[in-house]
Every structure is written in structure tokens, then in C-alpha cells.
C-alpha positions in Angstrom: 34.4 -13.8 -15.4 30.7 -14.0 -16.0 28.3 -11.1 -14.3 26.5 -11.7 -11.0 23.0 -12.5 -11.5 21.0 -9.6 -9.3 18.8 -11.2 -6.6 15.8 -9.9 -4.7 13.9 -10.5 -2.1 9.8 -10.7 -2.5 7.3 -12.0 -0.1 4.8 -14.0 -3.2 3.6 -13.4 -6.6 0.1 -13.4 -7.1 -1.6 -14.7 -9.7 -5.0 -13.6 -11.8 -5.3 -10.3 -10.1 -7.6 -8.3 -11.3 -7.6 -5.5 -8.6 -3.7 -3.8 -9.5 -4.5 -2.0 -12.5 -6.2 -3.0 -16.1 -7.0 -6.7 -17.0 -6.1 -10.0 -15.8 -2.7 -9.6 -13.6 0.1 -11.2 -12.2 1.5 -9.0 -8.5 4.7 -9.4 -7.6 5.1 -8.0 -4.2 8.4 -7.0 -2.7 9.8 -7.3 0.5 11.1 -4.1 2.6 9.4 -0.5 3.0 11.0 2.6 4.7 7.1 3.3 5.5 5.5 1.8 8.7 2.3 2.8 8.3 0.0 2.3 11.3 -2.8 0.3 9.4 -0.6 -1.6 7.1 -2.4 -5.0 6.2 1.0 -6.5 4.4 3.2 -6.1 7.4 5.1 -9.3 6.4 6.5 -6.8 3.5 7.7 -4.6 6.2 11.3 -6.0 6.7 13.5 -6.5 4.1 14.7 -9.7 5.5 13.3 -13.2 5.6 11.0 -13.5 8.1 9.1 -16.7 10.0 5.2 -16.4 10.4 3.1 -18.9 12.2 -0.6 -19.5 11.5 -2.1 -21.2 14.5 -5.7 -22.1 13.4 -3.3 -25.1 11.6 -1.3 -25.7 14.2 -2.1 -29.8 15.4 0.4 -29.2 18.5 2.7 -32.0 17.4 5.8 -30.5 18.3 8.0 -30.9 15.3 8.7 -27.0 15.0 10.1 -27.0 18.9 12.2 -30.7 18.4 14.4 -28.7 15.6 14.6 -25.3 17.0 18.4 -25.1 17.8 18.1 -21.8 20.0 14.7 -23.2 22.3 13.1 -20.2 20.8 9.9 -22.0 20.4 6.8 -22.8 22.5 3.7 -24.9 21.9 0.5 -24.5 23.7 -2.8 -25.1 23.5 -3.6 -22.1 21.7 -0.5 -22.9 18.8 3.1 -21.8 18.7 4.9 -18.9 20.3 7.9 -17.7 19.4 10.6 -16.0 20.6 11.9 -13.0 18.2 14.6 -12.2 20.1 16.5 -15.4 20.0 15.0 -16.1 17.0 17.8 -16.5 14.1 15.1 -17.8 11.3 17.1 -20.5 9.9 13.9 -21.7 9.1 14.1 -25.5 10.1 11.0 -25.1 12.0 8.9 -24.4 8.8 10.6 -26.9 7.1 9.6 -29.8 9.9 5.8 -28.2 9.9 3.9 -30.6 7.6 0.4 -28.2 8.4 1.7 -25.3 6.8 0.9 -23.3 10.4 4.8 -22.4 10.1 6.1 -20.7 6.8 9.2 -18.3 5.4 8.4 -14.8 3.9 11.3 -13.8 1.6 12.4 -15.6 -0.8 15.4 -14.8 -2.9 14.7 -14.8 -6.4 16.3 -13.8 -10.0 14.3 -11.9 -12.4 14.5 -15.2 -15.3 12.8 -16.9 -11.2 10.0 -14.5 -11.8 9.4 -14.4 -15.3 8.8 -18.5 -15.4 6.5 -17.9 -13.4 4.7 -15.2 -15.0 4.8 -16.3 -18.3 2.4 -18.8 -17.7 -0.5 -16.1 -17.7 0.9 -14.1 -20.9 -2.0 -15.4 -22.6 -4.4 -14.1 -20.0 -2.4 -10.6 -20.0 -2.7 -10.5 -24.0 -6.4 -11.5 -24.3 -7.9 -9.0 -20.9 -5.0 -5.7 -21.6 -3.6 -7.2 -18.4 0.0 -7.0 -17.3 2.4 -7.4 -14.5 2.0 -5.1 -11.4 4.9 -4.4 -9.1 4.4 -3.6 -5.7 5.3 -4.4 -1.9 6.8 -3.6 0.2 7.6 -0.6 -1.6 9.8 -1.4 -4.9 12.3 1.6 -5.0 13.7 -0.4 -1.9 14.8 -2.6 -4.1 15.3 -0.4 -7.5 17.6 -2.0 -9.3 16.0 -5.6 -9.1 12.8 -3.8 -10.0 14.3 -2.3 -13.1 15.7 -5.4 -14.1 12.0 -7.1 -13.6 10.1 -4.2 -15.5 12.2 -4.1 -18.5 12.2 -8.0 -18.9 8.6 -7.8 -18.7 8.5 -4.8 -21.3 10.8 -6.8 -23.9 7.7 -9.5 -23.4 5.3 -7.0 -24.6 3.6 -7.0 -21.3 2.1 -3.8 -19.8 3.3 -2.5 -16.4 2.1 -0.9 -13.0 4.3 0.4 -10.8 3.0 0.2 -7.0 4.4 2.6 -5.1 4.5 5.1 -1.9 7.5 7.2 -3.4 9.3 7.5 -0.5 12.8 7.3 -2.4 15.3 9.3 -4.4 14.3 10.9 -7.5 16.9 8.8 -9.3 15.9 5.6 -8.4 12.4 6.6 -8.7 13.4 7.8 -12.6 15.0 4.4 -13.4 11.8 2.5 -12.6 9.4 5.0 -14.7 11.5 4.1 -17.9 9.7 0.6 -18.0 6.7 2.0 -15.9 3.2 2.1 -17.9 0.9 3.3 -15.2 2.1 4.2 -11.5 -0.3 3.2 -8.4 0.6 6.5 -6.2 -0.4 6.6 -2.1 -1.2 9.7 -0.9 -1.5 9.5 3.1 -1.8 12.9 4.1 -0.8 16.2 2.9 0.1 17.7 6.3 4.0 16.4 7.0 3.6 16.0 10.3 1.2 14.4 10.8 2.2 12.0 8.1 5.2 11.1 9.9 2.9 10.1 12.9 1.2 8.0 10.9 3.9 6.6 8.7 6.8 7.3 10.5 7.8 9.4 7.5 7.6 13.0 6.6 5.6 13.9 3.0 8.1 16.2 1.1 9.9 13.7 -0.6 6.3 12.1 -1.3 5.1 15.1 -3.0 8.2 16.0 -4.8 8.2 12.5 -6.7 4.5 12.7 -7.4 5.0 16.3 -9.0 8.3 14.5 -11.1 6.3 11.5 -12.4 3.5 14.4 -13.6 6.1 16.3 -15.2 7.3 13.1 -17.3 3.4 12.7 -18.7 3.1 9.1 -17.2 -0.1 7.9 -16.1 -1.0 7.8 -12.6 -4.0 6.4 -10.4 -4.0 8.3 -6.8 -4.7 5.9 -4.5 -5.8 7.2 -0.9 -6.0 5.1 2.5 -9.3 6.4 4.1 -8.5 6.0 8.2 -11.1 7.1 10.3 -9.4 9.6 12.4 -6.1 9.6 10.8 -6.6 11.1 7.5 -10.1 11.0 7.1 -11.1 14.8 7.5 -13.0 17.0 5.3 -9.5 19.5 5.3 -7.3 16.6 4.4 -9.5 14.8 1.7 -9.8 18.8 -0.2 -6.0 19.4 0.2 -5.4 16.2 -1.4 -7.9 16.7 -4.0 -6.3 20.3 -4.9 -2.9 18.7 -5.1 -3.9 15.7 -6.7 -5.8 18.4 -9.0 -2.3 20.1 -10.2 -0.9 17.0 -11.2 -1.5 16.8 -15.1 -1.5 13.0 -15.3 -4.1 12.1 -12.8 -6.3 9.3 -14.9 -8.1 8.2 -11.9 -8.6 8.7 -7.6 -9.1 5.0 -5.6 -10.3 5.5 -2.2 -9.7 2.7 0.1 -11.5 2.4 3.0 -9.9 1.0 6.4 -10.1 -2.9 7.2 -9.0 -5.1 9.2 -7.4 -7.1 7.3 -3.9 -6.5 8.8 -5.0 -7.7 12.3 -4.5 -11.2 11.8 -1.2 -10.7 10.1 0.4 -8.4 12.8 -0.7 -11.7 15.2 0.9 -14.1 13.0 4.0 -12.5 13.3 4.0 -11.7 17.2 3.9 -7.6 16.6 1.1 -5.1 18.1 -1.7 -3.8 16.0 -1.8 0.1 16.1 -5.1 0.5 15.2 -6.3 -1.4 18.0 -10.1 -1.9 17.6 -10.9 0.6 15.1 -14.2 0.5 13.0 -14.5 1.0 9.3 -15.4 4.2 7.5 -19.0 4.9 7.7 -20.6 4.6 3.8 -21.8 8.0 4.0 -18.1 9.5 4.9 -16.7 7.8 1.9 -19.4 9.2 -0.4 -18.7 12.4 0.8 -15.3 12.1 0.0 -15.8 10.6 -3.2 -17.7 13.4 -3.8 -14.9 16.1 -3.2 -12.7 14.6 -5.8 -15.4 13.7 -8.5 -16.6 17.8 -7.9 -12.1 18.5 -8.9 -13.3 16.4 -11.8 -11.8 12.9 -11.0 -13.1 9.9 -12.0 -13.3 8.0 -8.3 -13.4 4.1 -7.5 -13.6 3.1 -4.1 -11.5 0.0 -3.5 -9.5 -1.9 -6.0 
């Protein structure tokens, strides 16, 4: 009896980055996240399940999406299409009858030989820039095993790897990942645990712990650090994370990313509430001044990217 191919669920790969780690880049972002972080701008990576998102700046009001709905779960207006989560059952037959694109799934199943044929196509662009394959989500230690299988196909390619992640997950998973990891992408949200879960809906320990493991096994790491005004943003925070980040041997480089808005529109799109309500953007000075505290710990500091 021949082995069962392994299956997971990501939300799109994404092609020519050059924003998730050295080179030209190919993201493959994964669906599900224990983390439900107030500000989040991929909240379609949320859930681990499929998931039906309507964009109604397409939507021509024809009507096909409501003519196939078998549960009447659909309405269309004037201002584009509603829908109804609750009765909902995303068989996706309303995306399928949407010729505009304004409805579309988010999930698709895939095998790892799915990914690479896709991938591969860029190998060239990977070899020529010190580019790679990125990993992200989502948060990939949801789906560990899948993500093992990815990174060491893409190792036996010769292709270097970033692993994208919040570590919120066991140790063990977190281990089988790093053995095919080149460089880990590693949040920091905030060093006080309670008020991390307040703005995650997660405490930090576990957070913390894995950061300190991947510094004990010598393996690269950027810091990356969500700057929310008001959340995470203050002067006691940004030096506590500094003096961590400080004892953590394998520190190559701090990313400070500013807030955006970039996750209003896709909260809308899939009928949930925006936290953040209308919430400006970090001041420039604030972010210097930040950058500032980690460049004075001796960090090299980007903002963005």
C-alpha cells in the first residue's frame, strides 16, 4: 500500500518578493494561526479552514453568486454582496459562478511536489539575487509537518530558506522546522505577558522560550517588531525588547514595522470587525526614536521589509 501524500492548506504563494529575507523570493503563506492579533493585515490566514472572501468594488450585481447559493446565505445590494457566515457552509459554488473575481476561495489544498512546480520556475532568479523560498502565514508550526516536508524539498534544490514565524508552538515542532531553516523571521509583540495576550490573545512565555532555543542552536534570526501606537509602542516596551533581543546571540538584524492599515479592507472583505478601529500611523519621529534604542544595543535596524 503506497504512503499518503501529506496535504496542506495555504492561502497563495507569492512570487518575486523581495521583502521576506535576502534576494529575489518566492512566499508561501500558510493558512491557520493560534495568534489573533488585533492589527493583523493577513486575517484571511487566520483560520485554518477554507474560507470565502468577497471583493465588492468588482461586484457588477448580476446575481450569479445568490442563483447557486443552496443555503440563501447570500444577498446583493447596491453596495455588493453580503453574506451570511452563519449559514454559510463555503462549498464555494458562489465563487465558482462569479466571472468578476469579486467572489474567491482562500485555502487551497496543496502537496509539497504542488508547491515546488510552482516555485521552480524562479530557481534561476533565487540562484542569480541569493534569493530563496520564504515560509510564512498564518504561522507555519500550525502546520509543521507539511512545512518540514516543504523546507527540506526546497533544501535538496539548493535553495535557501526563511522561516516566518511567531513561535507560538511546541519546542519540538518548532526544532523540526529549524533543521531545514536558514534564517528565522521572529515577532516580538510585547515582552509584558499580559498584555500580550490582550493584544494577541496569547500569553509570551512560550514566545520567549522558543526564541531563546533557536539562539541556543546558533541559527540566524532577524527580530521583527510590530510598532502599534498604544499597544506596544512605549519607550519601556521598545528597551525591554531591545535588552532581550540583546541576549539572544544570533540576532543578525531588528525590523521595525510601523502600523498600517492595510488589514482594514481585508477584515471588510470577510464580514469581521476591525480592532483597531481608526487608528493613525506611528509618527516618524517615534519610530526614529525607537530605532534608535536598538541601534544604541548595537543592532543593525531596518524599518519595514
Amino acid at each position: 500500500m503506497s504512503e499518503k501524500i501529506r496535504k496542506g492548506r495555504i492561502v497563495n504563494i507569492q512570487r518575486y518578493s523581495v521583502h521576506d529575507g535576502p534576494g529575489i523570493r518566492s512566499t508561501v503563506f500558510m493558512k491557520g494561526c493560534p495568534l489573533k492579533c488585533m492589527w493583523c493585515s493577513n486575517p484571511e490566514s487566520q483560520k485554518t479552514e477554507e474560507e470565502v472572501i468577497h471583493r465588492n468594488s468588482l461586484c457588477i450585481q448580476c446575481g450569479s453568486c445568490k442563483e447557486v447559493c443552496e443555503t440563501d446565505s447570500i444577498t446583493v445590494t447596491d453596495e455588493g454582496v453580503q453574506i451570511n457566515r452563519d449559514t454559510c457552509i463555503t462549498c464555494g459554488k458562489c465563487a465558482e459562478a462569479c466571472y468578476t473575481g469579486t467572489l474567491s476561495m482562500v485555502g487551497s489544498l496543496v502537496t509539497v511536489d504542488d508547491i515546488m512546480d510552482v516555485v521552480k520556475k524562479d530557481s534561476l532568479f533565487y540562484r542569480n539575487s541569493g534569493g530563496g523560498i520564504t515560509v510564512g502565514g498564518g504561522e507555519p508550526l500550525v502546520q509543521a509537518e507539511f512545512v518540514r516536508d516543504l523546507l527540506e524539498a526546497c533544501h535538496k534544490n539548493g535553495w535557501h530558506t526563511v522561516l516566518d514565524t511567531c513561535g507560538y508552538g511546541s519546542a519540538k515542532k518548532l526544532k523540526m522546522l529549524l533543521e531545514h531553516a536558514d534564517l528565522v523571521f521572529y515577532d516580538l509583540k510585547h515582552m509584558d505577558s499580559r498584555k500580550h495576550k490582550k493584544i494577541t490573545g496569547v500569553p509570551n512565555g512560550k514566545i520567549l522560550k522558543n526564541a531563546e532555543l533557536i539562539s541556543s542552536l546558533d541559527i540566524p534570526m532577524y527580530v521583527r517588531i510590530p510598532m502599534i501606537p498604544g499597544l506596544n509602542d512605549d519607550k519601556t516596551n521598545i528597551r525591554k525588547t531591545a535588552k532581550f533581543a540583546k541576549k539572544l546571540k544570533n540576532v543578525k538584524q531588528v525590523n521595525l514595522l510601523p502600523y498600517h492599515l492595510g488589514g482594514l479592507g481585508k477584515h471588510n472583505n470577510l464580514d469581521r470587525e476591525y480592532p483597531m478601529g481608526d487608528l493613525k500611523a506611528m509618527k516618524d519621529d517615534d519610530v526614529a526614536e525607537a530605532k534608535g534604542i536598538f541601534e544604541k544595543e548595537g543592532f543593525k535596524v531596518e524599518v519595514g521589509g
